[in-house]
N, CA, C and O atoms as a GROMACS GRO file, in nm:
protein
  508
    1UNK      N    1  -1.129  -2.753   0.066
    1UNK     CA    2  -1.118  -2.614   0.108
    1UNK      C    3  -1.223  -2.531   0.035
    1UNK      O    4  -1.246  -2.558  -0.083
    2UNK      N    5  -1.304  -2.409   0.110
    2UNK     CA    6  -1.381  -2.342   0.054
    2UNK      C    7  -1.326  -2.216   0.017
    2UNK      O    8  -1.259  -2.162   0.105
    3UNK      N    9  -1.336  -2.158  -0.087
    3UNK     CA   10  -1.214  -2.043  -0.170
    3UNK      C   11  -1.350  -1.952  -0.216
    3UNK      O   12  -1.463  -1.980  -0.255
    4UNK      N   13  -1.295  -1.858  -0.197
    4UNK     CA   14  -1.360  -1.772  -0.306
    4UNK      C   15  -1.274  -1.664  -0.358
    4UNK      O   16  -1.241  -1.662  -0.476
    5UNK      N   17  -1.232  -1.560  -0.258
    5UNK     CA   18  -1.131  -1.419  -0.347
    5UNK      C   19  -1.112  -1.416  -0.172
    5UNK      O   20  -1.182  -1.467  -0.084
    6UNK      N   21  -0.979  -1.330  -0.164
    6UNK     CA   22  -0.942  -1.253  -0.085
    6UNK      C   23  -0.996  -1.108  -0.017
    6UNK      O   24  -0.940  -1.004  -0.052
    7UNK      N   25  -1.098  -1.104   0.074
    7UNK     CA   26  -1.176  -0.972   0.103
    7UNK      C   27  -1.093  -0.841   0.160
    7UNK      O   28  -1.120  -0.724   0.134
    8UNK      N   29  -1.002  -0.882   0.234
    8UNK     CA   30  -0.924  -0.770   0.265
    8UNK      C   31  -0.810  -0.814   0.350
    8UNK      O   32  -0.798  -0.914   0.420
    9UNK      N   33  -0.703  -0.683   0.316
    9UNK     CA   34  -0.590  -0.725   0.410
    9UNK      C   35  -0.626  -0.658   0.530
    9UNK      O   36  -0.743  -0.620   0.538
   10UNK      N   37  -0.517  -0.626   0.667
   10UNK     CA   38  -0.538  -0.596   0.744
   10UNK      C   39  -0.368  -0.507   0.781
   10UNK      O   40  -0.258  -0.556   0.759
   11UNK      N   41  -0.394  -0.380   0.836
   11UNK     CA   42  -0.241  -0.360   0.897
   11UNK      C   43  -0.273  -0.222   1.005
   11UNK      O   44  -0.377  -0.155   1.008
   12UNK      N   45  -0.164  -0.206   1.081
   12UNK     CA   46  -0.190  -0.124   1.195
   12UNK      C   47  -0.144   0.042   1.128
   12UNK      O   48  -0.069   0.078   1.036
   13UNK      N   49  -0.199   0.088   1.190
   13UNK     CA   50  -0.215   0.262   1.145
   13UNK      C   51  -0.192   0.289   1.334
   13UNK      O   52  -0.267   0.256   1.425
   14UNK      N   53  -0.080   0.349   1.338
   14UNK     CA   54  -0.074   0.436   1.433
   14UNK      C   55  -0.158   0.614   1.477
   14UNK      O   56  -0.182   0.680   1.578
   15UNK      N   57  -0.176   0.626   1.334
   15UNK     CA   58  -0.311   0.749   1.346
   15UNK      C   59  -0.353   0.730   1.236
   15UNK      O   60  -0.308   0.750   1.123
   16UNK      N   61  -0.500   0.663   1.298
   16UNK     CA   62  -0.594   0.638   1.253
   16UNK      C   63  -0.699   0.727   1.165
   16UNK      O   64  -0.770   0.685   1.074
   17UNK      N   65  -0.694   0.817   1.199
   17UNK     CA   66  -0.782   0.905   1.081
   17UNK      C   67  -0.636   1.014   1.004
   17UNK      O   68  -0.673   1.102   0.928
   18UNK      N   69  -0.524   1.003   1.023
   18UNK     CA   70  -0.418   1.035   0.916
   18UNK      C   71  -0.368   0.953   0.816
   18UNK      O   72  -0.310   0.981   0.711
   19UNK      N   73  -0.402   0.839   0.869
   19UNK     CA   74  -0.376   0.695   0.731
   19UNK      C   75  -0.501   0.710   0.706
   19UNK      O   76  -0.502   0.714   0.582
   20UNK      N   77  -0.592   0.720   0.735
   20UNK     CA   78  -0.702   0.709   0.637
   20UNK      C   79  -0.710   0.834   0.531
   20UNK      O   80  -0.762   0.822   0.420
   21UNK      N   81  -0.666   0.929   0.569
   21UNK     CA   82  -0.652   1.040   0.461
   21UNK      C   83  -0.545   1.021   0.358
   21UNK      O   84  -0.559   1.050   0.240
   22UNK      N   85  -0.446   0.975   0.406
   22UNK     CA   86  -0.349   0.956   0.333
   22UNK      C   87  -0.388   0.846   0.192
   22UNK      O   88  -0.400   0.880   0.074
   23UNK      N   89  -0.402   0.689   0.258
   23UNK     CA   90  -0.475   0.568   0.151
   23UNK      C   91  -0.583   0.690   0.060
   23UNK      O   92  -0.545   0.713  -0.055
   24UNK      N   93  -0.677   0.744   0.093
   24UNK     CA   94  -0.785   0.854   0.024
   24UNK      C   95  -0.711   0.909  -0.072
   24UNK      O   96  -0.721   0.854  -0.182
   25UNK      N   97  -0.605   1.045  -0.061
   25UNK     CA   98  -0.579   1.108  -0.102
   25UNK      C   99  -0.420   1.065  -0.168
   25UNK      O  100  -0.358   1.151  -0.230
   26UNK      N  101  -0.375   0.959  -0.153
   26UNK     CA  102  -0.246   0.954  -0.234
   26UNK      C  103  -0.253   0.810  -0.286
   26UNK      O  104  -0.171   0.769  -0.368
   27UNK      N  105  -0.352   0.734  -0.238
   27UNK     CA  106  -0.386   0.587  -0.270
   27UNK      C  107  -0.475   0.561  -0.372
   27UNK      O  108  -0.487   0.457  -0.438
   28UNK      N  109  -0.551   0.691  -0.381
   28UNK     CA  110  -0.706   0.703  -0.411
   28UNK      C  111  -0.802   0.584  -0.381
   28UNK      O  112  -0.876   0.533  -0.464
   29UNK      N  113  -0.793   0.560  -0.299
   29UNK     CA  114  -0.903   0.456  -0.208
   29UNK      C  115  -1.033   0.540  -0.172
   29UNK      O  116  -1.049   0.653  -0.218
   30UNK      N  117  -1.127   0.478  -0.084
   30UNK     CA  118  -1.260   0.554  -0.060
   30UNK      C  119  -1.286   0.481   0.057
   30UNK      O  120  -1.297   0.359   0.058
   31UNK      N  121  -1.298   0.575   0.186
   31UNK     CA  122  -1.318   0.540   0.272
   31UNK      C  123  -1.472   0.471   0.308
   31UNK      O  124  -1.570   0.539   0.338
   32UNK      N  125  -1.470   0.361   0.300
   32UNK     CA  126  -1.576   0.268   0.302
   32UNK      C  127  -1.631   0.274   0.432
   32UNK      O  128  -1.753   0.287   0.441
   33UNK      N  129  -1.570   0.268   0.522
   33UNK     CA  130  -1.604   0.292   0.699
   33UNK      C  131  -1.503   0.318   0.785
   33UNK      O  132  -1.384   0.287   0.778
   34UNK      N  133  -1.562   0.374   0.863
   34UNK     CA  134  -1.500   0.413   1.010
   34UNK      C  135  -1.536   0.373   1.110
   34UNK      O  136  -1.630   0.441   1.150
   35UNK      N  137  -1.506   0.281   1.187
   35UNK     CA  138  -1.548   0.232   1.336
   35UNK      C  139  -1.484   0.271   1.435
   35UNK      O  140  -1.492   0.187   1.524
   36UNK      N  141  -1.409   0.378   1.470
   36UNK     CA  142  -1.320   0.389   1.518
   36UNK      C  143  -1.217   0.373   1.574
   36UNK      O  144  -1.139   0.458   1.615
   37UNK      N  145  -1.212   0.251   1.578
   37UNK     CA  146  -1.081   0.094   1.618
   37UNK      C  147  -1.041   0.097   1.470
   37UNK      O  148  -0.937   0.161   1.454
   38UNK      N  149  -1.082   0.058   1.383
   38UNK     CA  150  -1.046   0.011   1.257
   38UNK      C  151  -1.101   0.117   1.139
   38UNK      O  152  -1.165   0.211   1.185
   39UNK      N  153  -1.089   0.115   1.031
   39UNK     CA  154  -1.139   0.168   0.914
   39UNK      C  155  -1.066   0.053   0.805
   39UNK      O  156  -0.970  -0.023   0.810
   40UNK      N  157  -1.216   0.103   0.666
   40UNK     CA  158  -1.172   0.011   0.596
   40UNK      C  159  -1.140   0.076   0.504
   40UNK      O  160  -1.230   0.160   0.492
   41UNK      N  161  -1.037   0.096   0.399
   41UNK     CA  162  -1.038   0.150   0.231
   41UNK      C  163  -1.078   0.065   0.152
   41UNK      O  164  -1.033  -0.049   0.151
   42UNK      N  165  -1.174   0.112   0.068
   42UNK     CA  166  -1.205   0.068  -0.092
   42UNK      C  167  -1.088   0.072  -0.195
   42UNK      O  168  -1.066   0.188  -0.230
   43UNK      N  169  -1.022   0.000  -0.243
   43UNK     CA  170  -0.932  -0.015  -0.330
   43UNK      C  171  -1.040   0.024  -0.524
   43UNK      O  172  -1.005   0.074  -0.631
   44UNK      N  173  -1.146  -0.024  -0.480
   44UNK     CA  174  -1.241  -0.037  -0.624
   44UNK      C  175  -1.199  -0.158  -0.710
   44UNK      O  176  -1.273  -0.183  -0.805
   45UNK      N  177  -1.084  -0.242  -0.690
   45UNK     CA  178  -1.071  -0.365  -0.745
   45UNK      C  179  -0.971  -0.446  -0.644
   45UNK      O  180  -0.883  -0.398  -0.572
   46UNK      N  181  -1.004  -0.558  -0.656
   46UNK     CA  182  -0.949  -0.654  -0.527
   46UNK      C  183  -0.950  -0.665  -0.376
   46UNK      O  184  -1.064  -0.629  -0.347
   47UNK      N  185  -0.882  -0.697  -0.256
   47UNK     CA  186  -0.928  -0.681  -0.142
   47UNK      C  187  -0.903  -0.567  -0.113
   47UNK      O  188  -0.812  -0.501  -0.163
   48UNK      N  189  -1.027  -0.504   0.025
   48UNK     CA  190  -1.024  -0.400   0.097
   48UNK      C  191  -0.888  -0.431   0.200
   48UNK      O  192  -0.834  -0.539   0.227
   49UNK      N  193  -0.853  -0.280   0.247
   49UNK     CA  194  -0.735  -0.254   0.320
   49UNK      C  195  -0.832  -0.230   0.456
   49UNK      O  196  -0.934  -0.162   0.455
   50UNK      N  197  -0.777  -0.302   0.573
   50UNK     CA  198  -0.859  -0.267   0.688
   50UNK      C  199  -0.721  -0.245   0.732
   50UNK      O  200  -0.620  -0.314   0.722
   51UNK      N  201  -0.751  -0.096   0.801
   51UNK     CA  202  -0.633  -0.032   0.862
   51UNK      C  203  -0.672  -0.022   1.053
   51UNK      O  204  -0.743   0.066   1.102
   52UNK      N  205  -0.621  -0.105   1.112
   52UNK     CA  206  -0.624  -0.115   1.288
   52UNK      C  207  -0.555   0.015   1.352
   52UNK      O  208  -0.436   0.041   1.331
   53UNK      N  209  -0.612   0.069   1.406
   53UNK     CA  210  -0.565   0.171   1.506
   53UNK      C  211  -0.496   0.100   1.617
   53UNK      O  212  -0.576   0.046   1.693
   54UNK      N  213  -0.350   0.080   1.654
   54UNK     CA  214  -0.224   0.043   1.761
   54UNK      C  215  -0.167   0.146   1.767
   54UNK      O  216  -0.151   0.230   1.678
   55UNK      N  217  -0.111   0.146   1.934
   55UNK     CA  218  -0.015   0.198   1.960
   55UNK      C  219   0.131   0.134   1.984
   55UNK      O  220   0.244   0.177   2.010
   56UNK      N  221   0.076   0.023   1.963
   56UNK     CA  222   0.203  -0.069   1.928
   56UNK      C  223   0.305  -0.009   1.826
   56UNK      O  224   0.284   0.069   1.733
   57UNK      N  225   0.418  -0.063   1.867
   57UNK     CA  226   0.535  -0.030   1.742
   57UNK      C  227   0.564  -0.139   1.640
   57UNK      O  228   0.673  -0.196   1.630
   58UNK      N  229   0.475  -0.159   1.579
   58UNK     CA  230   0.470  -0.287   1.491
   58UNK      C  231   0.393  -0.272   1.350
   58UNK      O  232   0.273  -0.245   1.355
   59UNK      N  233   0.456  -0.288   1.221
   59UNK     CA  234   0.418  -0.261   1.104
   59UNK      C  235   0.394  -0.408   1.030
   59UNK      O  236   0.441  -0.507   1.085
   60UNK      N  237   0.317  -0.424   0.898
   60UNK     CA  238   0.310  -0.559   0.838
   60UNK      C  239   0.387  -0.562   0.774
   60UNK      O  240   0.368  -0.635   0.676
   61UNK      N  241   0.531  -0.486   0.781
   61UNK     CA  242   0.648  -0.530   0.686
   61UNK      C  243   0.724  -0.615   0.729
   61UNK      O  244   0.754  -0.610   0.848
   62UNK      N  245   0.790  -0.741   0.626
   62UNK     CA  246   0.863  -0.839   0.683
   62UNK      C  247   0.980  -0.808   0.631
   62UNK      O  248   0.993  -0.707   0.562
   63UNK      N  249   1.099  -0.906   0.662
   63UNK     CA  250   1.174  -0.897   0.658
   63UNK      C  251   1.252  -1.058   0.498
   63UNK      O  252   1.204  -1.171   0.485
   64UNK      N  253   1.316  -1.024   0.453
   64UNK     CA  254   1.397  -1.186   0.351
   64UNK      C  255   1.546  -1.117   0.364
   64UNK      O  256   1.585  -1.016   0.305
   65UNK      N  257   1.619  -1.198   0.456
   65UNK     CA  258   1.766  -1.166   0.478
   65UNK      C  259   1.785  -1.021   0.499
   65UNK      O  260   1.860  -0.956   0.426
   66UNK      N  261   1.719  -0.968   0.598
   66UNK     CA  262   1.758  -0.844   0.619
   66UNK      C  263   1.668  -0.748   0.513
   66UNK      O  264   1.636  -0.636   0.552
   67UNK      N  265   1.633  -0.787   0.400
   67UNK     CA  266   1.579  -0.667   0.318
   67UNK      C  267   1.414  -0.651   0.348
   67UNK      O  268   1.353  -0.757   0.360
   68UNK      N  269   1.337  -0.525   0.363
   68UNK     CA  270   1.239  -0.513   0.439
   68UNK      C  271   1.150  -0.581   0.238
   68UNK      O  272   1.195  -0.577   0.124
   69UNK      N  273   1.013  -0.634   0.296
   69UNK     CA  274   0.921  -0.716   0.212
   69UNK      C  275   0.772  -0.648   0.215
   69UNK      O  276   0.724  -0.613   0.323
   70UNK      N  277   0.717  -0.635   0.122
   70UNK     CA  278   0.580  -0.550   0.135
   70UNK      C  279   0.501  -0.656   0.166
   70UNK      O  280   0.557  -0.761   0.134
   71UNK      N  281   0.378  -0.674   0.224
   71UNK     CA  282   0.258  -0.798   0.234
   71UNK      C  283   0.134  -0.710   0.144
   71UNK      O  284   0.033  -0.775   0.116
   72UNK      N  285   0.138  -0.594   0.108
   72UNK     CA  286   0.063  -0.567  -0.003
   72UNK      C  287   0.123  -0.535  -0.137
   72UNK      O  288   0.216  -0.456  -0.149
   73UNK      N  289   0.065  -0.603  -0.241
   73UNK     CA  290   0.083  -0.519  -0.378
   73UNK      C  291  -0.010  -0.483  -0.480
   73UNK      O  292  -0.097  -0.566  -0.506
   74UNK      N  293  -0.008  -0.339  -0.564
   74UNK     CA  294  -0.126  -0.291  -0.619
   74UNK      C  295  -0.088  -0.280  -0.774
   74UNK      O  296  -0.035  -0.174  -0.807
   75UNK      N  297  -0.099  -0.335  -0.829
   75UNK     CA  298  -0.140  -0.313  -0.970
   75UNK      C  299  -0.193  -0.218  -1.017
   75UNK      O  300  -0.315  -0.208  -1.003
   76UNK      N  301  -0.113  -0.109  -1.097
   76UNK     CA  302  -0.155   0.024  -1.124
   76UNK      C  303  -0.138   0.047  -1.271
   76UNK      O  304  -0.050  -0.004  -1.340
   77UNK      N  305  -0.243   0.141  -1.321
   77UNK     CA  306  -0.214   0.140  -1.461
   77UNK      C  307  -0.104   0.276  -1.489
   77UNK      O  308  -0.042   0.275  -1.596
   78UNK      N  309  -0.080   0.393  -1.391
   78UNK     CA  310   0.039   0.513  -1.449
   78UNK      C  311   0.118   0.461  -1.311
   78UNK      O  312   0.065   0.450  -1.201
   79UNK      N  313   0.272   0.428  -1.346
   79UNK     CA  314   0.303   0.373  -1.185
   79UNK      C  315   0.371   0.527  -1.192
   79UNK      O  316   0.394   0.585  -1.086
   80UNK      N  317   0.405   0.596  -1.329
   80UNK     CA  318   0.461   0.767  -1.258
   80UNK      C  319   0.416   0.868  -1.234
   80UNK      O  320   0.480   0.972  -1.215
   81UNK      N  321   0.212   0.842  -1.231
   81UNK     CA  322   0.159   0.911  -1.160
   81UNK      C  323   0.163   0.865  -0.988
   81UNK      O  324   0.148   0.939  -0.891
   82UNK      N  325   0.184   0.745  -0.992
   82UNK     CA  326   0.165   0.666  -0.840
   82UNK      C  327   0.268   0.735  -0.750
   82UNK      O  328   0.264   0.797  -0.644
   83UNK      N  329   0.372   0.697  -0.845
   83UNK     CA  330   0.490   0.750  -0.800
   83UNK      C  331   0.551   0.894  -0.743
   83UNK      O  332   0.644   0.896  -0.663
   84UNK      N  333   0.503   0.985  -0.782
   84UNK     CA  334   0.482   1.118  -0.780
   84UNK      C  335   0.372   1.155  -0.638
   84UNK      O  336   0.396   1.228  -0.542
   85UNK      N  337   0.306   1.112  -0.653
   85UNK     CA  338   0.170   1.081  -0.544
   85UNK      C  339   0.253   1.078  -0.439
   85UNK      O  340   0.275   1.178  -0.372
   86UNK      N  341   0.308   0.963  -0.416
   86UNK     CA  342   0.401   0.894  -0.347
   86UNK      C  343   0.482   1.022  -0.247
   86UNK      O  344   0.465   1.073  -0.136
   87UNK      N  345   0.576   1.036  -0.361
   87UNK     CA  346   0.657   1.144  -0.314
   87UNK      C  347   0.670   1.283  -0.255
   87UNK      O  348   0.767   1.335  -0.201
   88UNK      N  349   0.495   1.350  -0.290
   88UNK     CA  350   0.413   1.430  -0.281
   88UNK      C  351   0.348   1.418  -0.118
   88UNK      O  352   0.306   1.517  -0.058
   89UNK      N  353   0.347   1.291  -0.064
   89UNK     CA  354   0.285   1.239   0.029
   89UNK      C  355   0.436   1.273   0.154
   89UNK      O  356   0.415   1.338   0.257
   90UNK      N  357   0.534   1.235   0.133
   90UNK     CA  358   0.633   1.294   0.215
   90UNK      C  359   0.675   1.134   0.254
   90UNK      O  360   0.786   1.116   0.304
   91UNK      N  361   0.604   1.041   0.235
   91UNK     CA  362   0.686   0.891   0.303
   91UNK      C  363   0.805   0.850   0.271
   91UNK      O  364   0.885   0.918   0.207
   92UNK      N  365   0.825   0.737   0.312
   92UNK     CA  366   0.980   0.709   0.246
   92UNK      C  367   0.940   0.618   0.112
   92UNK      O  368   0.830   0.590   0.062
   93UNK      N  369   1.064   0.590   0.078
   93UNK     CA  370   1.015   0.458  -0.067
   93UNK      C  371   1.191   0.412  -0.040
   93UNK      O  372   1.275   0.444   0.044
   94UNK      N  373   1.188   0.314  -0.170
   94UNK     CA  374   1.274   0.258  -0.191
   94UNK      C  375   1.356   0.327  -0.310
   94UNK      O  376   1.291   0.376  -0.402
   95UNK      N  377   1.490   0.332  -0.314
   95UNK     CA  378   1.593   0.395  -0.443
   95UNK      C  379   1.578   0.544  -0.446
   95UNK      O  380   1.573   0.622  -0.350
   96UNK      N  381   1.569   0.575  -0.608
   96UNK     CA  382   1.599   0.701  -0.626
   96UNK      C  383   1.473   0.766  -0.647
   96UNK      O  384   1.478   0.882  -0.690
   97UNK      N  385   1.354   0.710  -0.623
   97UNK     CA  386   1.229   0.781  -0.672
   97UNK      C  387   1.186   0.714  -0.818
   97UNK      O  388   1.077   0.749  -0.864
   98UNK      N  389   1.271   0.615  -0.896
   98UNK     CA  390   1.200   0.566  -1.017
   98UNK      C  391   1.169   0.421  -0.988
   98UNK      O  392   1.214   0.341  -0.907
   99UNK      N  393   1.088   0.415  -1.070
   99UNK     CA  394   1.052   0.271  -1.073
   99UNK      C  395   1.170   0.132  -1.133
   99UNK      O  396   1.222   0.152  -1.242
  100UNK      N  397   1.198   0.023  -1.070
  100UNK     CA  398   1.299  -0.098  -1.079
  100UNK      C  399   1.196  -0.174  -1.235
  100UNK      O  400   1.073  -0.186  -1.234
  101UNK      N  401   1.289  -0.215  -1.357
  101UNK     CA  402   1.184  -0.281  -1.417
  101UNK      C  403   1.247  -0.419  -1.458
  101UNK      O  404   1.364  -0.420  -1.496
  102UNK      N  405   1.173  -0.538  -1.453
  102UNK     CA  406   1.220  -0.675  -1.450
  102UNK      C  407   1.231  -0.723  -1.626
  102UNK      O  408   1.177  -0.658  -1.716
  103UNK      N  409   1.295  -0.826  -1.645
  103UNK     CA  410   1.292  -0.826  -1.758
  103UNK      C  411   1.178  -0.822  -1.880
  103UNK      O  412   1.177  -0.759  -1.985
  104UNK      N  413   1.072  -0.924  -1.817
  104UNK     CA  414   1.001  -0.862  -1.859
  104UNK      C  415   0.908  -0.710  -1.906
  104UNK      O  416   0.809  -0.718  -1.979
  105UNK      N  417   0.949  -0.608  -1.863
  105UNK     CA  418   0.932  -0.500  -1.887
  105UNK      C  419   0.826  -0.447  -1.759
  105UNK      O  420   0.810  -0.326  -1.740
  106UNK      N  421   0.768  -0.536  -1.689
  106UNK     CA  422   0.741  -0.480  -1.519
  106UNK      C  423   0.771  -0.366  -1.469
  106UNK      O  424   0.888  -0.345  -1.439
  107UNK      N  425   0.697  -0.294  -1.453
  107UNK     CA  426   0.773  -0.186  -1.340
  107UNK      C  427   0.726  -0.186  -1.220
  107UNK      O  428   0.607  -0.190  -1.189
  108UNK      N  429   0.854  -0.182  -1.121
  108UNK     CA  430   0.771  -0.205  -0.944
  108UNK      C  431   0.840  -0.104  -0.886
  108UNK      O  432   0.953  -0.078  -0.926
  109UNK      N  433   0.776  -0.029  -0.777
  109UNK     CA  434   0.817   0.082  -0.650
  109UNK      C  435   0.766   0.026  -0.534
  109UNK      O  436   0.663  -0.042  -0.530
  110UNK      N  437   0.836   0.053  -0.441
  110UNK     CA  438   0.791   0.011  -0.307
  110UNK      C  439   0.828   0.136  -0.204
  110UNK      O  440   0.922   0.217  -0.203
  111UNK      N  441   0.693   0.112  -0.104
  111UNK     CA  442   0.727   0.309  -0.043
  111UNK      C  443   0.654   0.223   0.071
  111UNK      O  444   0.608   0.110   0.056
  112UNK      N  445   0.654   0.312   0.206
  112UNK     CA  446   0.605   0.312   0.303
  112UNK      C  447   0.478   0.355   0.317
  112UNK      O  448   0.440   0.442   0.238
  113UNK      N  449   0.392   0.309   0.413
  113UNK     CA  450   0.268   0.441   0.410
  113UNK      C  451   0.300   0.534   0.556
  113UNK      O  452   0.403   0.501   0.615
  114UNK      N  453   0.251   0.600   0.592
  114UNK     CA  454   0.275   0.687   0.723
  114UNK      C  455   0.315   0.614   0.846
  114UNK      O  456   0.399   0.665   0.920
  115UNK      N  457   0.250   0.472   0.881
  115UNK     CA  458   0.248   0.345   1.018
  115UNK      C  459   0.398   0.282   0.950
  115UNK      O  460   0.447   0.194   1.022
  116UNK      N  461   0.468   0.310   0.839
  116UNK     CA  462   0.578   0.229   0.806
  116UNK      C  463   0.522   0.069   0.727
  116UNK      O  464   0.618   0.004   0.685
  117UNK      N  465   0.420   0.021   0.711
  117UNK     CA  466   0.404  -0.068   0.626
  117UNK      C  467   0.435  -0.035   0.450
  117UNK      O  468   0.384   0.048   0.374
  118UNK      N  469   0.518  -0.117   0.433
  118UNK     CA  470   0.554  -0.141   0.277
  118UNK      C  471   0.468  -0.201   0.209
  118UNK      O  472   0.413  -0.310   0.228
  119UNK      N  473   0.449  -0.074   0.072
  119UNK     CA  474   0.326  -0.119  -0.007
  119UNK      C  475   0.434  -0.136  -0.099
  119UNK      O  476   0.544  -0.083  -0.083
  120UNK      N  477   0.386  -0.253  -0.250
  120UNK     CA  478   0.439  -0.235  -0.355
  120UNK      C  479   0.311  -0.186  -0.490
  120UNK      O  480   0.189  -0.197  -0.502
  121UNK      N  481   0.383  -0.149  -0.543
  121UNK     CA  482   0.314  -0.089  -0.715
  121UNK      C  483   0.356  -0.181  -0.789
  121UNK      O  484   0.455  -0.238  -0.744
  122UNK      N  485   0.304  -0.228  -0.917
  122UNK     CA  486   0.362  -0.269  -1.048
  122UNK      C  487   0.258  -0.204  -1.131
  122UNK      O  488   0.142  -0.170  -1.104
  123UNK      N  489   0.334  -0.194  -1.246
  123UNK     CA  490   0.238  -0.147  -1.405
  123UNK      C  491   0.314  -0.244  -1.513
  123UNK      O  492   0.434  -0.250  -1.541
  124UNK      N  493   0.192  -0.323  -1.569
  124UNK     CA  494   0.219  -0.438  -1.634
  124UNK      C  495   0.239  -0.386  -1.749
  124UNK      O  496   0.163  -0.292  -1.770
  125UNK      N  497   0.345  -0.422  -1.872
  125UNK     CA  498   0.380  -0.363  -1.974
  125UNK      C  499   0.298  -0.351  -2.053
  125UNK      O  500   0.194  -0.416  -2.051
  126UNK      N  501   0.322  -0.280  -2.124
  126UNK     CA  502   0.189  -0.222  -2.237
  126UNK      C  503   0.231  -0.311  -2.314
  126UNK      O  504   0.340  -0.368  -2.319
  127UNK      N  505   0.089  -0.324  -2.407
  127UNK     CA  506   0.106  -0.429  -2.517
  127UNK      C  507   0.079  -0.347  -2.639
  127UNK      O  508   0.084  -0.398  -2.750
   0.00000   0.00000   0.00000
């Protein structure tokens, strides 16, 4: 098999230049291009987000026994600035607005973006 890194995910944006403002301004991504079918966000580390313009009713969130599953996750260094962002943005999320933390000392949030795809956050414990 030929490997190198992961270049980008892919998910549907029902309005297409309102998810792209949104990833910009509450994601802080950088809109890398616009083709007008698709756009891509700059994350600035790891794969680009290529967001598809559908009018389909169909999001990249899955499902494990009923509980909805993100297919992206971002590694953030303030997850309660993320978080705030988040909430500021008007989407939905998961719980009460704080972050879930694993034993290891992990912290993860999971929120919607505007098309309903579930993103997740973590902020890896300080050392």
């Amino acid at each position: 098999m030929i490997k190198k890194f992961i270049s980008h995910v892919q998910v549907p944006a029902n309005h297409l230049d309102h998810s792209i403002e949104w990833y910009v301004k509450f994601l802080g991504g950088t809109l890398a291009a616009n083709f007008g079918d698709f756009a891509i966000i700059d994350l600035h580390e790891g794969p680009n987000i290529n967001l598809w313009k559908t009018d389909d009713k169909t999001t990249s969130t899955f499902t494990v026994n009923g509980k909805p599953f993100p297919t992206i996750g971002i590694e953030v260094e303030d997850i309660e600035q993320v978080i705030s962002s988040i909430q500021d943005s008007g989407v939905d999320y998961e719980g009460d607005g704080r972050p879930t933390i694993d034993e290891e000392g992990r912290k993860f949030f999971r929120f919607f973006d505007p098309t309903g795809n579930m993103i997740a956050v973590h902020e890896e414990p300080k050392s």
